[in-house]
C-alpha positions as CSV (number, residue, x, y, z in Angstrom):
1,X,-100.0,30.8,69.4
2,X,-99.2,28.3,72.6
3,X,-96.2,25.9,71.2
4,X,-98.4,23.4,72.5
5,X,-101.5,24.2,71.3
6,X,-101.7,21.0,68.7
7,X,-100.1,18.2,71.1
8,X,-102.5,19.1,73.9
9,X,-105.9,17.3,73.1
10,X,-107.9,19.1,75.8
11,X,-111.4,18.0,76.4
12,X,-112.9,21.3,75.2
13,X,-116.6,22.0,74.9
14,X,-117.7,23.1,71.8
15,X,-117.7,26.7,70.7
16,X,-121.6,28.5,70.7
17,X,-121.1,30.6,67.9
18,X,-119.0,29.3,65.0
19,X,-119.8,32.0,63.2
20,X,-118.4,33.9,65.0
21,X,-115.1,31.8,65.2
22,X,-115.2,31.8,61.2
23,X,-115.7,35.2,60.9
24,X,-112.3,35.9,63.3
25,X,-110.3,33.4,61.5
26,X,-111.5,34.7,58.1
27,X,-110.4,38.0,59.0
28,X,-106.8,36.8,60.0
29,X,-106.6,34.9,57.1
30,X,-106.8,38.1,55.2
31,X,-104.6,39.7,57.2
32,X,-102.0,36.6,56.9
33,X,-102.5,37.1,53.1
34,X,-101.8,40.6,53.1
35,X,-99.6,42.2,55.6
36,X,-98.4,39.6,58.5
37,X,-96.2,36.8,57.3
38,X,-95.4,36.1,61.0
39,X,-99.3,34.7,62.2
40,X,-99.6,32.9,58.7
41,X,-98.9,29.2,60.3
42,X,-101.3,30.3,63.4
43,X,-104.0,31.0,60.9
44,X,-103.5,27.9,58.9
45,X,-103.9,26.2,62.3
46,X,-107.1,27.5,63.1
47,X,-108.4,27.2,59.8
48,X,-108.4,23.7,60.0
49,X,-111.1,23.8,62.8
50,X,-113.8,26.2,61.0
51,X,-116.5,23.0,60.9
52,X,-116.3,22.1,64.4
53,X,-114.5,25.2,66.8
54,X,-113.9,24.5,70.5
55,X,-113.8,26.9,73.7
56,X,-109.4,26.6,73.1
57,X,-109.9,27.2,69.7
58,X,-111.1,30.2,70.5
59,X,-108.9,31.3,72.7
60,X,-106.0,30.7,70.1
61,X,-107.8,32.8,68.1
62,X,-108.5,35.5,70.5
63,X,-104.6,34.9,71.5
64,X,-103.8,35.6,67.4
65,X,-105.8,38.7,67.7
66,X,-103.9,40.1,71.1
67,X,-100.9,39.4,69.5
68,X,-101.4,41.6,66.3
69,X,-102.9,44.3,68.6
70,X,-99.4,44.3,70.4
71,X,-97.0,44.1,67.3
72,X,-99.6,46.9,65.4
73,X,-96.3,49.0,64.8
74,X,-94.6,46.3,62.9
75,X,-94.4,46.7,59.3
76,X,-93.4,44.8,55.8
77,X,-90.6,45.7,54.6
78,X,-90.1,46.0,51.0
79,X,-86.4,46.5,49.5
80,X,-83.6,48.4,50.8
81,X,-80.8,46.4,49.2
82,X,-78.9,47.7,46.1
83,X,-78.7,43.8,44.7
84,X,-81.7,42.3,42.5
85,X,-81.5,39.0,43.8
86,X,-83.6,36.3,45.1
87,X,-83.2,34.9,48.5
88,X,-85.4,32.2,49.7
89,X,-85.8,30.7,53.4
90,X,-87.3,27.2,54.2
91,X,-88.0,25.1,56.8
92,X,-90.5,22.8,58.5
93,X,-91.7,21.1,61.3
94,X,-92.1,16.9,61.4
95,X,-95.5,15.5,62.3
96,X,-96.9,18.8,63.5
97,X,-100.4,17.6,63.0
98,X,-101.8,14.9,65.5
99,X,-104.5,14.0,63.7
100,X,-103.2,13.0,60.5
101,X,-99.2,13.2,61.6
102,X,-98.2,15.5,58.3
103,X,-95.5,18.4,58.6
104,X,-96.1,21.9,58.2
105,X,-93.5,23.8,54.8
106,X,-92.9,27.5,55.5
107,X,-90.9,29.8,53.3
108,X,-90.3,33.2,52.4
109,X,-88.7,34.5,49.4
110,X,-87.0,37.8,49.3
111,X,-86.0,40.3,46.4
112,X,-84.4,43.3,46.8
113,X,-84.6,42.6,50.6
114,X,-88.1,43.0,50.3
115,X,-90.7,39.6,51.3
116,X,-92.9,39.2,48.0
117,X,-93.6,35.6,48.5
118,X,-94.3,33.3,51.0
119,X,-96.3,30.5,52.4
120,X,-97.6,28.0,55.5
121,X,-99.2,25.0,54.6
122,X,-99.6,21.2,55.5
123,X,-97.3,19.0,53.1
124,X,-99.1,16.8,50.9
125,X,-97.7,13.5,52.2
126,X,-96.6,11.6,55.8
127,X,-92.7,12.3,56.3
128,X,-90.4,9.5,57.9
129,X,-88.0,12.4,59.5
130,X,-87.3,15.5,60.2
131,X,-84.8,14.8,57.3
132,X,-87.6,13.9,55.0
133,X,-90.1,17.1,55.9
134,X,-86.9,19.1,55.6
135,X,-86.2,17.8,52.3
136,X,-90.1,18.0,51.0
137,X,-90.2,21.8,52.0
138,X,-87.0,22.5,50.3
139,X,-88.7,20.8,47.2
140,X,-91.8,23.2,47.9
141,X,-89.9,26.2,48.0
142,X,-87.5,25.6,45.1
143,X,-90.5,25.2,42.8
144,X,-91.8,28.6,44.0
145,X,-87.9,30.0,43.4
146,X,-88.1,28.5,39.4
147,X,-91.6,30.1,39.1
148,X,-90.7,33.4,40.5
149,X,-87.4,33.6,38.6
150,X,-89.0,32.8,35.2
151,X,-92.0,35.5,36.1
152,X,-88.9,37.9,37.1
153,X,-87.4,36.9,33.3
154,X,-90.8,38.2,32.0
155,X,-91.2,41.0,33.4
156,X,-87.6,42.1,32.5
157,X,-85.5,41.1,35.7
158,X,-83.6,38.5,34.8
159,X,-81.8,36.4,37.1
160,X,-78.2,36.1,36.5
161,X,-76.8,34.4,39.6
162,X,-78.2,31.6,41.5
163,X,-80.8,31.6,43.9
164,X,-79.8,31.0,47.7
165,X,-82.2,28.7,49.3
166,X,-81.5,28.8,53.1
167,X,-82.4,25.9,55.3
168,X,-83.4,26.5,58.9
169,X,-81.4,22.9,60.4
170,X,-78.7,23.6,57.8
171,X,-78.1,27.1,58.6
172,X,-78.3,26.2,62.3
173,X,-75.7,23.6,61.4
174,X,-73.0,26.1,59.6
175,X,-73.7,28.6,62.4
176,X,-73.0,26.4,65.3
């Protein structure tokens, strides 16, 4: 998706057939859901236009479909690693959405170096900072880390260490 595809309020006309936009979108979402964690905040993007597409929402999504049809080789993969443990990765963006200035969370969790969980959405309330959206995604995804440990518990997998929760600034941070 064009990095400045929400920050550039173009004039668009609107799109004929919104069906046919919903129907596109729809079929990403799936796909999102599935198979390609990578186009999930792209999706969640367009999503947010189903009632009212433009001409450049259309073009995002045509761009979202190009890019799939280039990367059609890529696959998930699922667990290579000889440790059992859970590994999450969080981050977010601050005021990513003009309209209503609330961040975007994004996290993956990883077992047995494998992605089995993971998410895009708009936070629930209007951040301060980049500090503050930070810290709310880190909330997000250590709620989904206690859930999937306890299913893991139930299903016989106990979790005997702790879980690693990396953040992108931090990380960044300790790298630098």
């Amino acid at each position: 998706m064009d990095q400045g595809y929400l920050r550039n309020e173009v004039d668009s006309k609107p799109f004929e057939d919104g069906t046919n936009y919903r129907s596109v979108v729809g079929a990403l979402l799936y796909v999102a859901v599935c198979a390609r964690t990578d186009i999930a905040t792209s999706v969640g993007i367009l999503g947010r236009k189903l009632s009212a597409p433009t001409n450049a929402d259309w073009i995002a999504a045509k761009r979202v479909v190009r890019y799939l049809k280039g990367t059609k080789d890529w696959r998930l993969k699922l667990g290579d690693k000889e440790t059992d443990e859970l590994v999450a990765y969080s981050d977010s963006d601050w005021a990513g959405d003009i309209g209503t200035r609330k961040s975007t969370t994004g996290y993956v969790v990883f077992y047995c170096g494998g992605a089995i969980c993971w998410a895009s959405c708009r936070q629930n309330c209007v951040t301060l900072s980049t500090m503050e959206a930070e810290y709310v995604a880190l909330a997000e995804t250590c709620q989904e880390v206690v859930w999937l440990r306890r299913l893991l518990e139930d299903i016989g997998e106990k979790q005997v260490r702790p879980t690693v929760v990396y953040e992108q600034q931090a990380f960044e941070a300790y790298r630098n």
